[in-house]
Short mmCIF file of the C-alpha atoms (twelve columns), coordinates in Angstrom:
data_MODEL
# 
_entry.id   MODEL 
# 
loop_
_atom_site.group_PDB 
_atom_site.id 
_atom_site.type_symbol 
_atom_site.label_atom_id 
_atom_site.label_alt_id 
_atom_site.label_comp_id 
_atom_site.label_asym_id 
_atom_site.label_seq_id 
_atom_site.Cartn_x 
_atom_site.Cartn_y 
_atom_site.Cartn_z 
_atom_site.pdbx_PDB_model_num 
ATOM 1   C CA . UNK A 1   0.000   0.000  0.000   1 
ATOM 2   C CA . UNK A 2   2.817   2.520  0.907   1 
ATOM 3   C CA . UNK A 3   4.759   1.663  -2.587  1 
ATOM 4   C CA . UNK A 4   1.419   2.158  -4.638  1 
ATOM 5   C CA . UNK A 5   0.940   5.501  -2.803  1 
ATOM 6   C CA . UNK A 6   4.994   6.315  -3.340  1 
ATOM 7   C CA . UNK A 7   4.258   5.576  -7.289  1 
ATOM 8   C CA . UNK A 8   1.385   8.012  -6.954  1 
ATOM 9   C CA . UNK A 9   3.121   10.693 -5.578  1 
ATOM 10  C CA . UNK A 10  6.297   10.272 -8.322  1 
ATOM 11  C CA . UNK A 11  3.707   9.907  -10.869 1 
ATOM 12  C CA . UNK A 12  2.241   13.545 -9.796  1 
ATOM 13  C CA . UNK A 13  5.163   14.782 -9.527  1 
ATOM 14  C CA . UNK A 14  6.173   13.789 -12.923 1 
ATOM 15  C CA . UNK A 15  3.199   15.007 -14.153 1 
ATOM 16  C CA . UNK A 16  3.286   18.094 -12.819 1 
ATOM 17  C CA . UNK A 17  7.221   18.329 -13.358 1 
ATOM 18  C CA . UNK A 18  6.239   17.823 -17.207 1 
ATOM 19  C CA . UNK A 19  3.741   20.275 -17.618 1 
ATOM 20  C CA . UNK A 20  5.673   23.085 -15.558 1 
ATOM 21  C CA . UNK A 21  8.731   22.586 -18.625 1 
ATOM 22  C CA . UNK A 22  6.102   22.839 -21.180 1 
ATOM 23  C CA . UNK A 23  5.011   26.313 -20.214 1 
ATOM 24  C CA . UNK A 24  8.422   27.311 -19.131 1 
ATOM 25  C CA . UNK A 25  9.386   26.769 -22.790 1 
ATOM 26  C CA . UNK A 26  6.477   28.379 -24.060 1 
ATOM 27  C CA . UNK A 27  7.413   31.973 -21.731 1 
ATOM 28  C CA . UNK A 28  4.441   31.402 -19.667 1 
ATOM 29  C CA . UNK A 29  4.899   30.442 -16.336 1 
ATOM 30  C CA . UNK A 30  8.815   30.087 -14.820 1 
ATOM 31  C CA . UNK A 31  10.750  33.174 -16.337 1 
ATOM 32  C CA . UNK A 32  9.332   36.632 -14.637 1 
ATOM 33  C CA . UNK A 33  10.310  37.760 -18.523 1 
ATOM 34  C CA . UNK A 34  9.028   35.503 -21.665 1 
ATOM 35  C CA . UNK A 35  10.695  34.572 -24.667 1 
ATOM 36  C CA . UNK A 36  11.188  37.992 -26.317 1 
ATOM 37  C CA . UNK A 37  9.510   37.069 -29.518 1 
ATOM 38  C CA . UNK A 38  6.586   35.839 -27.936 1 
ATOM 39  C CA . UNK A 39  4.361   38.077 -30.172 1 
ATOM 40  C CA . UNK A 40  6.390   37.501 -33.608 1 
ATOM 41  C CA . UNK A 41  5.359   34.782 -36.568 1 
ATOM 42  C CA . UNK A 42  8.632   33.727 -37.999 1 
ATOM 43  C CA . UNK A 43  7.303   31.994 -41.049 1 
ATOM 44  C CA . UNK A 44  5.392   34.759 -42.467 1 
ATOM 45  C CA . UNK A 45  5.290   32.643 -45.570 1 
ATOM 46  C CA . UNK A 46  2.499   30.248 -44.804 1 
ATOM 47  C CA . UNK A 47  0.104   32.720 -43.375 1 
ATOM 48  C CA . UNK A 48  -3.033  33.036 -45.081 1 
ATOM 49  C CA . UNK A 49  -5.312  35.502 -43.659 1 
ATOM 50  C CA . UNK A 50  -5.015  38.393 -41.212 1 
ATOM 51  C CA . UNK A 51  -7.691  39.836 -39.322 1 
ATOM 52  C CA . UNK A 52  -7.982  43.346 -37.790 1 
ATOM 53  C CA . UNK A 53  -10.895 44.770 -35.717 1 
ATOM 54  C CA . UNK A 54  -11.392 47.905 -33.287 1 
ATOM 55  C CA . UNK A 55  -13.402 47.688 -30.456 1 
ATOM 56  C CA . UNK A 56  -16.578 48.956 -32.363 1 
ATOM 57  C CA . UNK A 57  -16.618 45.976 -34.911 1 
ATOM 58  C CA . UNK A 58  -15.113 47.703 -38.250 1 
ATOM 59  C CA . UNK A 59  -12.950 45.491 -39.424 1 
ATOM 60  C CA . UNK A 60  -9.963  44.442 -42.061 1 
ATOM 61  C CA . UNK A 61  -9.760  40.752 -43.265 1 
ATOM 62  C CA . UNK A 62  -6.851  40.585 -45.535 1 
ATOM 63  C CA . UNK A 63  -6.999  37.139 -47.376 1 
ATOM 64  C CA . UNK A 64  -3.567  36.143 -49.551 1 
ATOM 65  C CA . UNK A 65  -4.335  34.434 -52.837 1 
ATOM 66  C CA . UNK A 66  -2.781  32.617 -55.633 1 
ATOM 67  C CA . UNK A 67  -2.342  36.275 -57.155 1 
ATOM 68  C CA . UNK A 68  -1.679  38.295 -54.491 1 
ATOM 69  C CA . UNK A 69  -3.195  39.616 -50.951 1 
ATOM 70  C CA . UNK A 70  -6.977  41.519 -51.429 1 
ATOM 71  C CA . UNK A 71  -9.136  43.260 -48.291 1 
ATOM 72  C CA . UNK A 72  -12.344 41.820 -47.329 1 
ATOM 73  C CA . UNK A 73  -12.247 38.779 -49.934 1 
ATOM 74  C CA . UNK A 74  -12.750 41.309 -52.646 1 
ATOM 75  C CA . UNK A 75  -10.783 43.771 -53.261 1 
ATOM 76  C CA . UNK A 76  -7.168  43.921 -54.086 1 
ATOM 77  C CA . UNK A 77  -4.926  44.997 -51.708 1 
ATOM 78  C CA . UNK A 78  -1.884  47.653 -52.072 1 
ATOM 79  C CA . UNK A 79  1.562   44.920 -52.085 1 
ATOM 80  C CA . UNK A 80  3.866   47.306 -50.321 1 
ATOM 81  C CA . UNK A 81  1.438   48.143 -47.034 1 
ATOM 82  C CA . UNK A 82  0.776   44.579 -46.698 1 
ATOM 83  C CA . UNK A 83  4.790   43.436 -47.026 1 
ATOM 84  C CA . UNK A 84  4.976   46.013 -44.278 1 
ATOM 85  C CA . UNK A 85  2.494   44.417 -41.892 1 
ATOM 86  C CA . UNK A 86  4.521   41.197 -42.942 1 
ATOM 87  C CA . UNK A 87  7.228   42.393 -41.645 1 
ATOM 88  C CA . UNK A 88  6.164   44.165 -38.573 1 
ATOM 89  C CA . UNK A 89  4.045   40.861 -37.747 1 
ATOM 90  C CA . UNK A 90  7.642   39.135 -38.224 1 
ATOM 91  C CA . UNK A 91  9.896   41.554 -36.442 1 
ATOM 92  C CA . UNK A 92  7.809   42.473 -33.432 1 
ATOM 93  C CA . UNK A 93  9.445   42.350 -30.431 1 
ATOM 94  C CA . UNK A 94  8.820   41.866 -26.703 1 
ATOM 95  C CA . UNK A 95  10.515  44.753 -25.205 1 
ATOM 96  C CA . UNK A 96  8.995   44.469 -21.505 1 
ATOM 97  C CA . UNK A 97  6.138   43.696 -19.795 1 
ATOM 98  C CA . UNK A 98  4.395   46.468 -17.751 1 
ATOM 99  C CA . UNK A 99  4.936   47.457 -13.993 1 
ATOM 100 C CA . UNK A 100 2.132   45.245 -11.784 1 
ATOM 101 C CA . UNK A 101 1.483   48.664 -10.444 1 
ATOM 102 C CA . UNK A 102 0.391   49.795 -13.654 1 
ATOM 103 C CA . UNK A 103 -1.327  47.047 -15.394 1 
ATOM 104 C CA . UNK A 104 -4.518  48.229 -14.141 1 
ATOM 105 C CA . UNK A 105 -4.739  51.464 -16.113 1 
ATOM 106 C CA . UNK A 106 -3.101  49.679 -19.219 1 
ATOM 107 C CA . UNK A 107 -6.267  47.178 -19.324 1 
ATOM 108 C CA . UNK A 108 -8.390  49.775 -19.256 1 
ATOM 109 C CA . UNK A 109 -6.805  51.686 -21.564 1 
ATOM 110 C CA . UNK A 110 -6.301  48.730 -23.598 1 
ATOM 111 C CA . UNK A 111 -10.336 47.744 -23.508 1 
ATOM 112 C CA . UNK A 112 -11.226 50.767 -25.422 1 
ATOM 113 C CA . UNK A 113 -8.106  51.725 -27.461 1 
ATOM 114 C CA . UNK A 114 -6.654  48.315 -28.270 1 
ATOM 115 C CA . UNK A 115 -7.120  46.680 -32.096 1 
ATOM 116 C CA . UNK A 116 -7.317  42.745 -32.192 1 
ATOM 117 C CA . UNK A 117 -4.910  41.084 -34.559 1 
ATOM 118 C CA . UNK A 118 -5.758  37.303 -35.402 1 
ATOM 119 C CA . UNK A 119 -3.271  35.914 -38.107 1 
ATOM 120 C CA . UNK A 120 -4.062  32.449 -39.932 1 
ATOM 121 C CA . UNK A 121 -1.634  29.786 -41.240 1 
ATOM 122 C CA . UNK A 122 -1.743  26.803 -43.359 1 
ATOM 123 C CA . UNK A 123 -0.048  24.342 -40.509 1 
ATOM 124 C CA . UNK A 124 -0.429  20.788 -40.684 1 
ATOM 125 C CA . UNK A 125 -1.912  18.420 -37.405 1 
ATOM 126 C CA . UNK A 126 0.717   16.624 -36.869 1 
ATOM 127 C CA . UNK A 127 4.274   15.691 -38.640 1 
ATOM 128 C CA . UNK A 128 6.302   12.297 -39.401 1 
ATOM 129 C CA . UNK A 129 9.880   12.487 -39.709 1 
ATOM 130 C CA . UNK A 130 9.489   16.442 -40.273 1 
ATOM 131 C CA . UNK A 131 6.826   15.479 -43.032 1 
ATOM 132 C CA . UNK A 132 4.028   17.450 -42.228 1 
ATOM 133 C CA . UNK A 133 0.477   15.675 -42.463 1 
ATOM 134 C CA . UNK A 134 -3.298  16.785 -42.993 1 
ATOM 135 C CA . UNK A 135 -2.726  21.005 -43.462 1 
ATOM 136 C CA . UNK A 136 -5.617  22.712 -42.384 1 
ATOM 137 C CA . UNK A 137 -5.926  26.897 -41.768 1 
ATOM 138 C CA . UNK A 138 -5.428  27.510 -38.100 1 
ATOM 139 C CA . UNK A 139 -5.313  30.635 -35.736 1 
ATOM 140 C CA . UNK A 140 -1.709  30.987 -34.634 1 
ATOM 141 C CA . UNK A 141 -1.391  34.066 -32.830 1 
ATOM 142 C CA . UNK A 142 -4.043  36.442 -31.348 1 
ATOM 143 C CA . UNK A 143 -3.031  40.132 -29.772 1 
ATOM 144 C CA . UNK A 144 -4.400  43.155 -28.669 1 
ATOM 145 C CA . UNK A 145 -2.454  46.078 -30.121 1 
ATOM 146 C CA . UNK A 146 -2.555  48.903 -27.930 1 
ATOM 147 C CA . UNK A 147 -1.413  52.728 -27.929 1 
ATOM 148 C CA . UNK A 148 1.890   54.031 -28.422 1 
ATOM 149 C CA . UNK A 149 4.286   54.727 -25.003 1 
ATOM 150 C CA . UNK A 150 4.718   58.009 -23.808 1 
ATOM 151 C CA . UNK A 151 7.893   58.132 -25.889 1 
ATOM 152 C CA . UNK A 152 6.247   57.205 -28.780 1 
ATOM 153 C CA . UNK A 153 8.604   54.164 -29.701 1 
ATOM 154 C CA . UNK A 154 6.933   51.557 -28.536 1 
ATOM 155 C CA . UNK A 155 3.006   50.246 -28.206 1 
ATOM 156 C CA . UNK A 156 1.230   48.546 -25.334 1 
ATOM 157 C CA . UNK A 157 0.159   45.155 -26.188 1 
ATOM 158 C CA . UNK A 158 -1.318  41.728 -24.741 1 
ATOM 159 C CA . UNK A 159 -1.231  38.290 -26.082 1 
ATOM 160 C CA . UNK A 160 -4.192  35.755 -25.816 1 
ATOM 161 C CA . UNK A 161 -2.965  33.285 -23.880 1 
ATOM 162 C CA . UNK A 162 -0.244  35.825 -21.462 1 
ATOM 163 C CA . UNK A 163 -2.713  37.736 -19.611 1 
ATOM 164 C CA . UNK A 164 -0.228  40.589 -18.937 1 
ATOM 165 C CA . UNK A 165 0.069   43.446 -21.042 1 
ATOM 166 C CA . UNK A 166 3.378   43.806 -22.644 1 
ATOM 167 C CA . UNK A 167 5.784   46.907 -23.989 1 
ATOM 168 C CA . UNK A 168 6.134   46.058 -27.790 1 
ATOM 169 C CA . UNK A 169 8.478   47.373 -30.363 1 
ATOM 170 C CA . UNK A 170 10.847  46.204 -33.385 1 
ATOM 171 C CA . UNK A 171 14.601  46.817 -32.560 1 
ATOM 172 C CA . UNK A 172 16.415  49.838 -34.943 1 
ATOM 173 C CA . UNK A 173 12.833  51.191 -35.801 1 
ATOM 174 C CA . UNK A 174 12.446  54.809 -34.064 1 
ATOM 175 C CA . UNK A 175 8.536   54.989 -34.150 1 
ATOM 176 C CA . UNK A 176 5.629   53.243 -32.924 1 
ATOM 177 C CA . UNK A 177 3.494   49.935 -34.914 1 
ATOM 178 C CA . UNK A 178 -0.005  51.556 -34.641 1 
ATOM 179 C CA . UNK A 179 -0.041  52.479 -38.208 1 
ATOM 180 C CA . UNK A 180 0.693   49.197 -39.659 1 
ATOM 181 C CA . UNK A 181 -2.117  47.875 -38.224 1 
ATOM 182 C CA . UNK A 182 -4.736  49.637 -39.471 1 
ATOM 183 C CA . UNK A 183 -8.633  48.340 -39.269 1 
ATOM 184 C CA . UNK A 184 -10.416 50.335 -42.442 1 
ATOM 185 C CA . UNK A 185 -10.039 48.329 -45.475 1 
ATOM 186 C CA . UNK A 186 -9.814  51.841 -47.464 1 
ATOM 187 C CA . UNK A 187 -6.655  52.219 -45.882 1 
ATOM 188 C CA . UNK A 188 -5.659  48.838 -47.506 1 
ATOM 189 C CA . UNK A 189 -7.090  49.517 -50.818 1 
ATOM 190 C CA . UNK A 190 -4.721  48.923 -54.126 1 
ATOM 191 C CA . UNK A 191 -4.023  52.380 -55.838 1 
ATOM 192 C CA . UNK A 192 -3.591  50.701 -59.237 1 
ATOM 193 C CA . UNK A 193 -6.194  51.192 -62.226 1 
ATOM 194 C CA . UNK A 194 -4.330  49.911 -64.886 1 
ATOM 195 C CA . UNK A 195 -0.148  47.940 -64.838 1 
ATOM 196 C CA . UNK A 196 -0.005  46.514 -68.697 1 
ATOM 197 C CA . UNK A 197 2.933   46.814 -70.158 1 
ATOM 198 C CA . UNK A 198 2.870   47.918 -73.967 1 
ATOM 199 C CA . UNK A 199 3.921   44.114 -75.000 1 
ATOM 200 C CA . UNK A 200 1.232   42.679 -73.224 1 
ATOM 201 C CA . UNK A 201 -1.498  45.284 -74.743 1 
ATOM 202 C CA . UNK A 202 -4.028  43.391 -77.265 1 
ATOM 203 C CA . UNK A 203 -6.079  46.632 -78.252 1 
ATOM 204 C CA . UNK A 204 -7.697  49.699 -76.749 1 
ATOM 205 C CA . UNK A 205 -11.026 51.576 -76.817 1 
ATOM 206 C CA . UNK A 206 -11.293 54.942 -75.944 1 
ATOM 207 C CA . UNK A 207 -14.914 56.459 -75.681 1 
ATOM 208 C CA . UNK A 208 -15.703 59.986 -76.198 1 
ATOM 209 C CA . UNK A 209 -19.060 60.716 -74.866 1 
ATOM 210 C CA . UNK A 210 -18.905 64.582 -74.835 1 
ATOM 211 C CA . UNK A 211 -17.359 64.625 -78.244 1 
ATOM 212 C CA . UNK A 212 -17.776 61.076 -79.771 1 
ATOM 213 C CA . UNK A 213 -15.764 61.852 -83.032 1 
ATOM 214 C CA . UNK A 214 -12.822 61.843 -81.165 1 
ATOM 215 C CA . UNK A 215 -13.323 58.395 -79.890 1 
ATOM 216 C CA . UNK A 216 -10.560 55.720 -81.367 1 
ATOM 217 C CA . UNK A 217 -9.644  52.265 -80.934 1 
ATOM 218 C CA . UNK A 218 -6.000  50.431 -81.081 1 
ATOM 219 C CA . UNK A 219 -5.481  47.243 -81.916 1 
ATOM 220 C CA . UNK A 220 -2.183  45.611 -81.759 1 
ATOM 221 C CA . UNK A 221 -0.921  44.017 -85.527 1 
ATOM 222 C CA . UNK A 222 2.752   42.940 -83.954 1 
ATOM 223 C CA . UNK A 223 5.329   43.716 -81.556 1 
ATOM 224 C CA . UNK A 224 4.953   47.171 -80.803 1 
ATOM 225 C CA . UNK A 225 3.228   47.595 -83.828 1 
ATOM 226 C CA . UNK A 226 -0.534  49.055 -83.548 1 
ATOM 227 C CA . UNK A 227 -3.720  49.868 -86.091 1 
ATOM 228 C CA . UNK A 228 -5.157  52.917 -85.325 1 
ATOM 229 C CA . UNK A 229 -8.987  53.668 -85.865 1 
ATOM 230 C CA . UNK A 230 -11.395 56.344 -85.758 1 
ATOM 231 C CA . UNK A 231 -15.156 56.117 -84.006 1 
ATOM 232 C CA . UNK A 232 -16.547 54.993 -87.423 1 
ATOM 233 C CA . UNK A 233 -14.056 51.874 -87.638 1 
ATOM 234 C CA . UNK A 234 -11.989 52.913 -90.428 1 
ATOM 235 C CA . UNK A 235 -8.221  52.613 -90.497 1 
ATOM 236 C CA . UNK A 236 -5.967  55.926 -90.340 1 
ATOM 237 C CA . UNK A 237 -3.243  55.033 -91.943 1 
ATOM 238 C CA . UNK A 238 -1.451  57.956 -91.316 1 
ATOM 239 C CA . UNK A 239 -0.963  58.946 -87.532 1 
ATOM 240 C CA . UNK A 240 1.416   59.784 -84.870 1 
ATOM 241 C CA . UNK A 241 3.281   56.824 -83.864 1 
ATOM 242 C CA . UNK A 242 5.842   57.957 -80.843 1 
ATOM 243 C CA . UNK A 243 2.603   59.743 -79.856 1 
ATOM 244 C CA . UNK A 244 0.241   56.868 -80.051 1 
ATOM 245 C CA . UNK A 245 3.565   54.516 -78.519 1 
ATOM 246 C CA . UNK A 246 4.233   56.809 -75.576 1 
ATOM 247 C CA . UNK A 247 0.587   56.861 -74.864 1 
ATOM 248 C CA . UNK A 248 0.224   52.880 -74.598 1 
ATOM 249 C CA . UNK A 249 3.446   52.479 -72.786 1 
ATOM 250 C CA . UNK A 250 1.672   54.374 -69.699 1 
ATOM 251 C CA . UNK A 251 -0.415  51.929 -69.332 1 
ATOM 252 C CA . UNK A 252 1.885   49.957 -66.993 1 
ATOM 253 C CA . UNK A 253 1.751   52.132 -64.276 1 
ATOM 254 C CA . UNK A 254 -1.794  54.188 -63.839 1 
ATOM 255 C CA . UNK A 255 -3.354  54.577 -60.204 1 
ATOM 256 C CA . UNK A 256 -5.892  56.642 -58.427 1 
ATOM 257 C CA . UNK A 257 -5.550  59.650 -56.180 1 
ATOM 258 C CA . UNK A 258 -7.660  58.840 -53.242 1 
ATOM 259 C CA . UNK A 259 -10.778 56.183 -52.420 1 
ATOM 260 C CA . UNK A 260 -14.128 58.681 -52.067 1 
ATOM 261 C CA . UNK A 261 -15.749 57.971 -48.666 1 
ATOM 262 C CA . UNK A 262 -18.657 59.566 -47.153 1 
ATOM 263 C CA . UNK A 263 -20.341 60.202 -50.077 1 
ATOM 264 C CA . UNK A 264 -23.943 60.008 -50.114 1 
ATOM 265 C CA . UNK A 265 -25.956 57.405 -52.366 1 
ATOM 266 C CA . UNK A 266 -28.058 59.986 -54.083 1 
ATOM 267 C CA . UNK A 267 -24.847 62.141 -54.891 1 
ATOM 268 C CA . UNK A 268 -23.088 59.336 -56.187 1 
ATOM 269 C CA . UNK A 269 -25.672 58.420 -58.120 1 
ATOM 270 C CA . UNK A 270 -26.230 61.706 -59.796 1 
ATOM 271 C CA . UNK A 271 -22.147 61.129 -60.967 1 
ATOM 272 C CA . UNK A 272 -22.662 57.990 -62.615 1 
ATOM 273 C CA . UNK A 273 -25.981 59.356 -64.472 1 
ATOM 274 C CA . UNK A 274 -24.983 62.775 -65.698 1 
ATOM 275 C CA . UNK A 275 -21.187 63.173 -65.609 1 
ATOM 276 C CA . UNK A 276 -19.848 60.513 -67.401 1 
ATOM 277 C CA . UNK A 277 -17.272 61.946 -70.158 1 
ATOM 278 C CA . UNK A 278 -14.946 59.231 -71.370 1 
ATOM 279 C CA . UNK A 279 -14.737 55.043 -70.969 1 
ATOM 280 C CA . UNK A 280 -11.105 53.594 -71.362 1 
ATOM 281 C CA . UNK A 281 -11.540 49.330 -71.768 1 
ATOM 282 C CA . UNK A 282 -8.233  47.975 -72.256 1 
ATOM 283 C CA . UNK A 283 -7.774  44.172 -73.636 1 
ATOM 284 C CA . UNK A 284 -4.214  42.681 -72.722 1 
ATOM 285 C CA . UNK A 285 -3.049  39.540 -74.764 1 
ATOM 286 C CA . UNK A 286 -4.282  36.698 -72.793 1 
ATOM 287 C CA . UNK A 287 -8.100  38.211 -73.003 1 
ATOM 288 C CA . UNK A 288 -8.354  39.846 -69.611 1 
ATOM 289 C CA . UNK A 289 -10.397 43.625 -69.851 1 
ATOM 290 C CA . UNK A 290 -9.858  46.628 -67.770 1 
ATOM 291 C CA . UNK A 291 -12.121 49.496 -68.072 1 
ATOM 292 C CA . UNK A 292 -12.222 52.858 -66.644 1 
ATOM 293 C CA . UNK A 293 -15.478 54.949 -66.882 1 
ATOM 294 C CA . UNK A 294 -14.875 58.538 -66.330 1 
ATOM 295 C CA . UNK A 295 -16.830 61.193 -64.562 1 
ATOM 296 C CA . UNK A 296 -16.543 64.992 -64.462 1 
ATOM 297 C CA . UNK A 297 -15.946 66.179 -60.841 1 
ATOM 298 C CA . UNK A 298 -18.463 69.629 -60.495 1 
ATOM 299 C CA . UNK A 299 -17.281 70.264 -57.340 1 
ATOM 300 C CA . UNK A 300 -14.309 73.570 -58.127 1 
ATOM 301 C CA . UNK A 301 -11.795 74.678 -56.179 1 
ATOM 302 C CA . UNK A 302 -11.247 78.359 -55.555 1 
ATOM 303 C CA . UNK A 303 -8.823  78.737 -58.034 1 
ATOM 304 C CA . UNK A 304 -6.974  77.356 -60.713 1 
ATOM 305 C CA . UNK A 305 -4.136  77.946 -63.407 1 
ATOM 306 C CA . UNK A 306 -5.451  78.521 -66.837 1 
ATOM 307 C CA . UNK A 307 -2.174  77.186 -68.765 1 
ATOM 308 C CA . UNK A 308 -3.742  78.970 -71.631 1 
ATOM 309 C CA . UNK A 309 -4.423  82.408 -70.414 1 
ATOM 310 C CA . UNK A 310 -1.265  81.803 -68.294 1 
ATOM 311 C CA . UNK A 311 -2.716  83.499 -65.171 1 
ATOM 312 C CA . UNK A 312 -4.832  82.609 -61.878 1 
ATOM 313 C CA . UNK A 313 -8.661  82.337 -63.151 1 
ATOM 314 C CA . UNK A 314 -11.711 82.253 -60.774 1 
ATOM 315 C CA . UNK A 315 -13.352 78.738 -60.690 1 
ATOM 316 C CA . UNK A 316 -16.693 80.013 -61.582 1 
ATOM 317 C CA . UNK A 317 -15.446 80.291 -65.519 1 
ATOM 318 C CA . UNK A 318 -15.395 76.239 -65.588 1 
ATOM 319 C CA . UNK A 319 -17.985 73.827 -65.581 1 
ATOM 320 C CA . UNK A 320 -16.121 71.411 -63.683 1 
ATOM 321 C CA . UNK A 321 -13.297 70.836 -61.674 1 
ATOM 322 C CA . UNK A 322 -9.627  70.999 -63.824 1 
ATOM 323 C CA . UNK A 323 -7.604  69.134 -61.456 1 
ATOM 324 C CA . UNK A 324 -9.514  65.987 -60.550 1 
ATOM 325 C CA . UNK A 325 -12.347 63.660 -62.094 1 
ATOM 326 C CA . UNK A 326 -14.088 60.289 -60.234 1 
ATOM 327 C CA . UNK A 327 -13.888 57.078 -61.694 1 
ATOM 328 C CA . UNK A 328 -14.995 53.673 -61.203 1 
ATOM 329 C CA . UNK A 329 -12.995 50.554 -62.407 1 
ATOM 330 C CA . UNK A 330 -14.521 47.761 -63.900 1 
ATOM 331 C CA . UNK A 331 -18.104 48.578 -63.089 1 
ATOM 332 C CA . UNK A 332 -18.323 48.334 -59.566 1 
ATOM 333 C CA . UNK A 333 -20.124 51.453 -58.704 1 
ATOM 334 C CA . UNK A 334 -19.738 50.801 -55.022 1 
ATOM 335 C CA . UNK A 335 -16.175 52.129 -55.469 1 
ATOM 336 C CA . UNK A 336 -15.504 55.469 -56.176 1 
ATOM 337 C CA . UNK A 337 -12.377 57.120 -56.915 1 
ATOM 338 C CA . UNK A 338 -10.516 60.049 -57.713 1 
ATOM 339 C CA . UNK A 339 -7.870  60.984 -60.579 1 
ATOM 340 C CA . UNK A 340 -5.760  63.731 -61.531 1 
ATOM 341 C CA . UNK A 341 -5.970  65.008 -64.886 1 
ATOM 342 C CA . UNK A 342 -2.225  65.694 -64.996 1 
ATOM 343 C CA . UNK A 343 -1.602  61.900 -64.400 1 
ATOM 344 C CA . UNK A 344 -3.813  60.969 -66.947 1 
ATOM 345 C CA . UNK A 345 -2.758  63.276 -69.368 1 
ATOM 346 C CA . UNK A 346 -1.593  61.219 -72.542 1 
ATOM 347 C CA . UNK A 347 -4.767  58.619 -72.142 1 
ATOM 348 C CA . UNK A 348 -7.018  61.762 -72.213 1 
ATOM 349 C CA . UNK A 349 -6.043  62.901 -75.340 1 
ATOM 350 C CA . UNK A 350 -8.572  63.037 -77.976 1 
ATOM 351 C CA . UNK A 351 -8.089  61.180 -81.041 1 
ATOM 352 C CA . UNK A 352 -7.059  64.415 -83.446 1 
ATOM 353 C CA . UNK A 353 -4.580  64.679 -80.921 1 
ATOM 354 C CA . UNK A 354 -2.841  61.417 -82.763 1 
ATOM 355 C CA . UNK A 355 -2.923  62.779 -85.846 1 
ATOM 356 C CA . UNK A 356 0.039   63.873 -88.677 1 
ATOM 357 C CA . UNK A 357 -1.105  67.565 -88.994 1 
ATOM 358 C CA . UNK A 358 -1.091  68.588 -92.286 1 
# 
């Protein structure tokens, strides 16, 4: 009886012995500091889908897809924000974890300032000799990404799982993470209209709805070679090739100004019904379109340079706005956006613009 109740107690303490080294490793419980990366993903390669949220329920959900990263499943998403978050999400680092004495105002900060971060991997259930077996999407790491410090290099933070909140940062960066994590998909939006190189452009059709006989369409007859027509489909023979050339070769790099918010449905609406001026549908080589409808903005600013008079003109003298027009790509009239007219300035000229003056 006294060697079954001897086995008991080892057993326990085993047990117990066991499970104390398996939090230990983890930075839970048996180092007054944890593991200094505690918050980081190191294979930022496999993850699949990030999630941010504020405390009132607006959200981001950044998914990664064969063809790149897009914001709430739709969308797609600007490449060089979301390598940032990539490598903030890889590179964040466990500076300290907060005074008991002031943990109590840090939650509460924390409850109403904090944004949640969930990010997704592919990971598999189990592995065999380091082959990995049955992947399935899983929840990795969960935090609650707080304010910046007083100092402003540095953000509170608490993990799911390590109740305490936490002093984060990422070593040699003078600034603090806030803005990487950012929880209004606008914020996330791609900036790019059109990226088609010239060699990849099949043919182009530009409509002219405020003047239709300067509407034209390209068509590409070989490399770097293009057929030019007018709005009645009849060949020009004779036209401007560096000017028709330069034009198309701007194609590969055409982006918006800003994503309109807070408009109103009815104003909106009144846009797309009554200032629509020109549609841009570009074809590239493997059959894929692109179009670009084009509105007239009507709201003017209080002034702007007349490069023809040459002198400061009040906006009153033009019916619309000089600098900026809205546009919607593709048809989805749930996103507007604004362009510059200066940026677009080659794929808004008119068709006579192409042509050998005589």
């Amino acid at each position: 009886m006294k060697k079954k109740t001897i086995y008991l107690i080892l057993a326990a303490a085993l047990l117990v012995g066991c499970l104390f080294l398996i939090l230990a490793k983890a930075g839970v419980v048996g180092n007054k500091q944890p593991k200094s990366d505690i918050f980081a993903v190191k294979d930022t390669n496999n993850i699949t889908k990030i999630f941010i949220a504020d405390m009132n329920g607006e959200y981001s959900l950044l998914t990664r897809r064969d063809d790149g990263w897009y914001v709430q499943d739709s969308v797609k998403a600007m490449t060089a924000k979301v390598n940032e978050l990539l490598s903030t999400i890889h590179n964040v680092t466990l500076q300290q974890t907060v005074a008991k004495t002031a943990q109590s105002n840090i939650n509460k900060m924390m409850s109403v300032n904090a944004v949640k971060v969930e990010i997704y991997q592919k990971v598999p259930k189990f592995k065999i000799f380091g082959i990995p077996f049955f992947t399935k999407e899983r929840n990795v790491k969960t935090y609650y990404m707080g304010p910046s410090t007083m100092d402003n290099v540095a953000n509170y933070a608490i993990l799911e799982g390590f109740d305490e909140p936490c002093i984060v940062h990422i070593p040699g960066f003078r600034g603090f993470l806030t803005p990487f994590y950012s929880f209004k998909p606008v914020d996330w939006f791609s900036c790019d209209l059109f990226s088609t190189k010239i060699t990849r452009i099949k043919s182009l059709l530009v409509e002219d709805f405020e003047h239709p006989e300067e509407s034209f369409y390209v068509e590409k007859s070989g490399p770097r070679f293009f057929t030019l027509y007018n709005f009645h489909n009849e060949l020009i023979a004779d036209y401007d090739t560096v000017k028709l050339l330069d034009m198309l070769a701007e194609y590969r790099d055409k982006n918006y100004e800003v994503y309109v918010s807070g408009m109103s449905e009815s104003a909106k609406d009144s846009i797309l019904r009554n200032n629509h001026f020109k549609t841009i549908t570009l074809t590239d080589v493997n059959g894929e379109k692109t179009t670009l409808d084009m509105y007239r903005k009507l709201e003017k600013d209080p002034y702007y340079l007349d490069a023809i008079v040459g002198g400061i003109a009040r906006a009153e003298d033009e019916p619309y706005n000089r600098d900026k027009f809205y546009a919607i790509l593709n048809g989805n009239t749930k996103d507007l956006v604004q362009c510059q007219y200066f940026h677009f300035d080659r794929q808004l000229q008119p068709l006579s613009y192409f042509l050998k003056q005589q």
